[in-house]
DSSP file (Angstrom, degrees, kcal/mol; ACC not computed):
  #  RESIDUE AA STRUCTURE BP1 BP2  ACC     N-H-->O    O-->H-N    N-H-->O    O-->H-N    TCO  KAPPA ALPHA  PHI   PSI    X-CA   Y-CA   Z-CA
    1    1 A X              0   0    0      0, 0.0     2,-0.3     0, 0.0     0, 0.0   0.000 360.0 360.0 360.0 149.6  145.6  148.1   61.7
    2    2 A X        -     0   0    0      2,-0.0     2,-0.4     0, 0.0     0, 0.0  -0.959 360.0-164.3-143.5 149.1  144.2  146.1   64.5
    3    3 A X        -     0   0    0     -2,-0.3     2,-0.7     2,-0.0     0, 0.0  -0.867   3.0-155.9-152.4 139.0  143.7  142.4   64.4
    4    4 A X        -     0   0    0     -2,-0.4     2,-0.2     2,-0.0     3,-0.0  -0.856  19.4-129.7-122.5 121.3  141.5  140.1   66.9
    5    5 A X        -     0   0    0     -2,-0.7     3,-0.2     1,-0.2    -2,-0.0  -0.304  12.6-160.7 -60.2 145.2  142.2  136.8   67.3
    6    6 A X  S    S+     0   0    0      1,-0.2     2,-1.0    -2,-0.2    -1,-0.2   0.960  89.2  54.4 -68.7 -59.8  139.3  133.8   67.0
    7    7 A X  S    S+     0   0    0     11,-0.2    -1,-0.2    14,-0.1     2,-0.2  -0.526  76.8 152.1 -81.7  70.8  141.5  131.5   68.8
    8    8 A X  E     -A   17   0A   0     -2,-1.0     9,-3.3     9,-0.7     2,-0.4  -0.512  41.1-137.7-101.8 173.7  143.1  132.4   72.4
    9    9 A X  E     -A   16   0A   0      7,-0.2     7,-0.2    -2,-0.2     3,-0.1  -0.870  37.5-130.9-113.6 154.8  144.5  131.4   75.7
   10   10 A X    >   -     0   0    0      5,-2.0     3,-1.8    -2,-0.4     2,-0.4  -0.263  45.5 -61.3 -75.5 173.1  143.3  133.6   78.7
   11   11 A X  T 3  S+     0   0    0      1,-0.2     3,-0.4     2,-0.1    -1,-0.2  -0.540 129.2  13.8 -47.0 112.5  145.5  135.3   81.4
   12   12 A X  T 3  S-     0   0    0     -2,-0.4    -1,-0.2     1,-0.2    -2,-0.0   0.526 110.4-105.5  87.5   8.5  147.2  132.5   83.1
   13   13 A X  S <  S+     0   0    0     -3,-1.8    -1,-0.2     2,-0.2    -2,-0.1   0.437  89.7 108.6  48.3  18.2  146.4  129.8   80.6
   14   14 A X  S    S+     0   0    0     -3,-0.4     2,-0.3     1,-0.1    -1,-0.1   0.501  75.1  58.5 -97.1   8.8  143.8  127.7   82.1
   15   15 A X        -     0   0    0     -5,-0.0    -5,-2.0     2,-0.0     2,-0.6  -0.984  64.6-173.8-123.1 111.8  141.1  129.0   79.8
   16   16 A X  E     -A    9   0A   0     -2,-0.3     2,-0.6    -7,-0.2    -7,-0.2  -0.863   8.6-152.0-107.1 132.2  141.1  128.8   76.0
   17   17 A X  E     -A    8   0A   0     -9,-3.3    -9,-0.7    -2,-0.6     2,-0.5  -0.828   9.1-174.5-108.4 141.5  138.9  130.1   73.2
   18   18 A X        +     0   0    0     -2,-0.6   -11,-0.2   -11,-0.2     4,-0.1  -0.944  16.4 160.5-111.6 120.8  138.4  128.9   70.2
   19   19 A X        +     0   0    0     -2,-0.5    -1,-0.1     2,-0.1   -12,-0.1   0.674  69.4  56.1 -90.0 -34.1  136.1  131.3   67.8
   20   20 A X  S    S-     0   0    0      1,-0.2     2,-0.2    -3,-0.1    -2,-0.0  -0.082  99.7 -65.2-114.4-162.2  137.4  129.3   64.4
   21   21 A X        -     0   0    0     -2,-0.1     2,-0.3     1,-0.0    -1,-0.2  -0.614  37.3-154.6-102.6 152.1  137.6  126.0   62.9
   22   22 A X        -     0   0    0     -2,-0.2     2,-0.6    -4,-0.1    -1,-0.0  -0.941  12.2-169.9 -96.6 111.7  139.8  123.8   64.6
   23   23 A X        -     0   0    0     -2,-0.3     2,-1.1     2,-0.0    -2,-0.0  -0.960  16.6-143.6-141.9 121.8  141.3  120.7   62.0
   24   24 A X        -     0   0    0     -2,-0.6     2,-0.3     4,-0.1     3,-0.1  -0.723  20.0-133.7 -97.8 111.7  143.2  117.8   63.7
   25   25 A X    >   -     0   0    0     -2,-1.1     3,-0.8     1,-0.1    -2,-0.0  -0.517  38.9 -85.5 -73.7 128.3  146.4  116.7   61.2
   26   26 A X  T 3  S+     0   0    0     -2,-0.3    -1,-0.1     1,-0.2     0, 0.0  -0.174 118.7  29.4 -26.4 136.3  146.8  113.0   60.6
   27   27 A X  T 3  S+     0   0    0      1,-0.2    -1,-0.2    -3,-0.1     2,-0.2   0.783  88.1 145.8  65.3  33.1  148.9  111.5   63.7
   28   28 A X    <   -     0   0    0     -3,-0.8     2,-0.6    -4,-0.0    -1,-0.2  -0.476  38.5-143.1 -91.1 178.6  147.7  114.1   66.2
   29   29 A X        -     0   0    0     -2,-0.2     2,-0.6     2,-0.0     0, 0.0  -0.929   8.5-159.8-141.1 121.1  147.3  113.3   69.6
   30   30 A X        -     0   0    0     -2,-0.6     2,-0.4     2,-0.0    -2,-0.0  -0.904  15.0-167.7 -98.5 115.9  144.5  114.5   72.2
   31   31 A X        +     0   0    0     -2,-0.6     2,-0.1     2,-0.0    -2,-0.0  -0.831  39.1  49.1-114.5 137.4  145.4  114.1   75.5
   32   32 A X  S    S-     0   0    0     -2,-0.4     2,-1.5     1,-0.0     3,-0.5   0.007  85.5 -70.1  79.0 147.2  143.0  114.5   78.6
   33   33 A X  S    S+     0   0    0      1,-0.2    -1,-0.0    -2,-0.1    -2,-0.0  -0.164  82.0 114.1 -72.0  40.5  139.6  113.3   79.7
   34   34 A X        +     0   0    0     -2,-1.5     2,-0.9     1,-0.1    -1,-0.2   0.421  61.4  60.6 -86.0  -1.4  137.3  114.9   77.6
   35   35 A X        -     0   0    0     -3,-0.5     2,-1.3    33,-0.0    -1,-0.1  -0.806  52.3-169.9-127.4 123.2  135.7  112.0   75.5
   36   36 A X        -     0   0    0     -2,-0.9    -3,-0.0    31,-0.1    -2,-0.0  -0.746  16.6-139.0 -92.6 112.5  133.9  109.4   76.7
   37   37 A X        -     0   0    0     -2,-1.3     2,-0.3    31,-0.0    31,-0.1  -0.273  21.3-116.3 -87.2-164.0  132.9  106.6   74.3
   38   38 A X        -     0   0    0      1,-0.1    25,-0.1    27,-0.0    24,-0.1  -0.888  44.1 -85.3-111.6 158.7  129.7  105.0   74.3
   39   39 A X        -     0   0    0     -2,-0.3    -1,-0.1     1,-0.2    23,-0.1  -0.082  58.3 -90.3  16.2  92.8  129.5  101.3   75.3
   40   40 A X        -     0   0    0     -2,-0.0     2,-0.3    -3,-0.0    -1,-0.2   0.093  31.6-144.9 -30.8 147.9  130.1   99.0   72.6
   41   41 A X        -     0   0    0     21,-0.0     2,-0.4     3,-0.0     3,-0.1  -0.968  17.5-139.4-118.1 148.3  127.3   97.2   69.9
   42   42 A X        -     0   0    0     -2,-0.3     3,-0.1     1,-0.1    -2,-0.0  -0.769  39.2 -69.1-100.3 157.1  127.9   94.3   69.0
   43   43 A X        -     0   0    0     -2,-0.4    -1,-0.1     1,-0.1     0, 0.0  -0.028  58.9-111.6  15.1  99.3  127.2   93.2   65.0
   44   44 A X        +     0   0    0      1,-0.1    -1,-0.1    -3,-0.1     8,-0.1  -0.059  47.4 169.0 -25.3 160.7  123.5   93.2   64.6
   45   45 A X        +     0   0    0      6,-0.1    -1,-0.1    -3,-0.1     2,-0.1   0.073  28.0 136.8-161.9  44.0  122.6   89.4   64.1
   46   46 A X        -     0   0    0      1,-0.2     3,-0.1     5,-0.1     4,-0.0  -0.515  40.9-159.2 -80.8 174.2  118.7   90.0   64.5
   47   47 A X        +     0   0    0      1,-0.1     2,-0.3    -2,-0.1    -1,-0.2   0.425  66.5  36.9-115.6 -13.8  116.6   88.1   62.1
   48   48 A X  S >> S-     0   0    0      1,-0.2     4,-1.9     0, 0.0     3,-0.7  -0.951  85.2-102.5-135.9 161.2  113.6   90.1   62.3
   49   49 A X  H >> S+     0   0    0     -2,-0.3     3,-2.4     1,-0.3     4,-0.9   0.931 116.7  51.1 -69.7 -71.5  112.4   93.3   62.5
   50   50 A X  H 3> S+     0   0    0      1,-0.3     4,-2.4     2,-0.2    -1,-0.3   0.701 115.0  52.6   7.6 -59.8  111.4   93.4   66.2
   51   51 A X  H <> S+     0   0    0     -3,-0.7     4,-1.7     1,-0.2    -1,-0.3   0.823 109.7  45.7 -54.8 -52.5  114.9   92.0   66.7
   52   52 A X  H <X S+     0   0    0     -3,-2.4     4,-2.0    -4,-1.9    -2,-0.2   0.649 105.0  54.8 -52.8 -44.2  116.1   94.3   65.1
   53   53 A X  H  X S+     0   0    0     -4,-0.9     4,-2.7     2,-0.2    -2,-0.2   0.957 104.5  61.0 -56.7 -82.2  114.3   97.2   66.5
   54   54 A X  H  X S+     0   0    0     -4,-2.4     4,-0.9     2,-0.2    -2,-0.2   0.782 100.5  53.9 -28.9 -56.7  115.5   96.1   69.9
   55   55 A X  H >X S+     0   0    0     -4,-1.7     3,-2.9     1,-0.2     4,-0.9   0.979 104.8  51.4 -64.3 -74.4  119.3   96.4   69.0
   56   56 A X  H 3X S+     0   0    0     -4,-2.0     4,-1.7     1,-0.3    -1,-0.2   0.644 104.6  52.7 -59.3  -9.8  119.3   99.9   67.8
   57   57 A X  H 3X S+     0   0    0     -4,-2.7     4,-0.6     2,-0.2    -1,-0.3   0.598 105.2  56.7-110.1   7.9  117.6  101.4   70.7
   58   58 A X  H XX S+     0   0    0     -3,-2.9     4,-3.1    -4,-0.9     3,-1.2   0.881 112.2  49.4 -57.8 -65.3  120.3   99.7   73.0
   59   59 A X  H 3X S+     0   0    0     -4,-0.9     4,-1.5     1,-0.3     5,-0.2   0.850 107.2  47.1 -47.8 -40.3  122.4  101.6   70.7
   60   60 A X  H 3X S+     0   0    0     -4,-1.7     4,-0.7     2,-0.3    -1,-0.3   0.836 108.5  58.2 -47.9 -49.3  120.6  104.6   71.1
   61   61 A X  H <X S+     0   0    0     -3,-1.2     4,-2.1    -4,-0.6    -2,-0.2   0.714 107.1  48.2 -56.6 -42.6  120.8  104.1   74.9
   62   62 A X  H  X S+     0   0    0     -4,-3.1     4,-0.9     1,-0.2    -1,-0.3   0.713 103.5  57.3 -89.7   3.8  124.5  104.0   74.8
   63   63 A X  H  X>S+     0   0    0     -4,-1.5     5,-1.7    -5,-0.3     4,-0.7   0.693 113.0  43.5 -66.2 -34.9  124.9  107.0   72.8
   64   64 A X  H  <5S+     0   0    0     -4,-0.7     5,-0.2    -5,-0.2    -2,-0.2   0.877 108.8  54.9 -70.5 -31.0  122.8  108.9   75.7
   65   65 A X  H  <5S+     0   0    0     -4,-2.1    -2,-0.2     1,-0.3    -3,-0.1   0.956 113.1  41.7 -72.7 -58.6  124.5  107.4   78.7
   66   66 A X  H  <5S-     0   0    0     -4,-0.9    -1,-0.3     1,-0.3    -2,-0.2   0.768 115.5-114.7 -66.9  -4.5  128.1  108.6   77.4
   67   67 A X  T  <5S+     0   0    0     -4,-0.7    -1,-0.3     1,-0.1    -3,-0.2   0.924  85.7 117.6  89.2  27.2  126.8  111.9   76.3
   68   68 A X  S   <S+     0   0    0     -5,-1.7     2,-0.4     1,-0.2    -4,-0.2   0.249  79.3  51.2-103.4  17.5  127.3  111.7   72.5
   69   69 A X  S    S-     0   0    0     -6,-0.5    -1,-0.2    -5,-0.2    -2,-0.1  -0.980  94.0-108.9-164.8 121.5  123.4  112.1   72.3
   70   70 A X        -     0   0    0     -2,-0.4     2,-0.3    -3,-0.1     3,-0.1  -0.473  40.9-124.4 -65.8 153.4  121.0  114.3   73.7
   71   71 A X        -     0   0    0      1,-0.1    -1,-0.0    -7,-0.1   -10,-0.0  -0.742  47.0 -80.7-141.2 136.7  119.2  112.0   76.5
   72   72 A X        -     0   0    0     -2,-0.3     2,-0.4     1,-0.1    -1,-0.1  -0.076  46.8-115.8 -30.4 139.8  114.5  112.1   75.6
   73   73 A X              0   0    0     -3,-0.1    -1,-0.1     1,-0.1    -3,-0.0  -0.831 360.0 360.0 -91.6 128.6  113.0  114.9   76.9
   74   74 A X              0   0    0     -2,-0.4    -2,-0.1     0, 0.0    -1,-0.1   0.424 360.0 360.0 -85.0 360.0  110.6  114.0   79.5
């Protein structure tokens, strides 16, 4: 019987793979500089559509700069 793991650390532990699902338990903790968040939005408070318009593609814009968002293809 032979069995290969999804998940492993390489020789010398600076490389890991993960092949399988990954599930973060209530009250876990991630540690390192791997997430960026995007830029706050504030509340909409437009009144019109235009207005409106305008705020979500500020949102949009910070979801590309930090890299949660794939950035327009030119």
């Amino acid at each position: 019987m032979s069995y290969n793991a999804k998940n492993y650390t390489e020789q010398g532990g600076d490389v890991t793979h993960f092949g399988g699902k990954v599930i973060f338990e209530e009250g876990c903790e991630v540690e390192g500089n791997s997430f960026t968040p995007a830029e706050n939005q504030a509340d909409s408070t437009a009144t019109t559509v235009a207005a409106l318009k305008d705020e979500f593609n500020a949102l949009l814009t910070k979801l590309k700069t930090a890299g949660l968002m794939a950035a327009d293809e030119e």
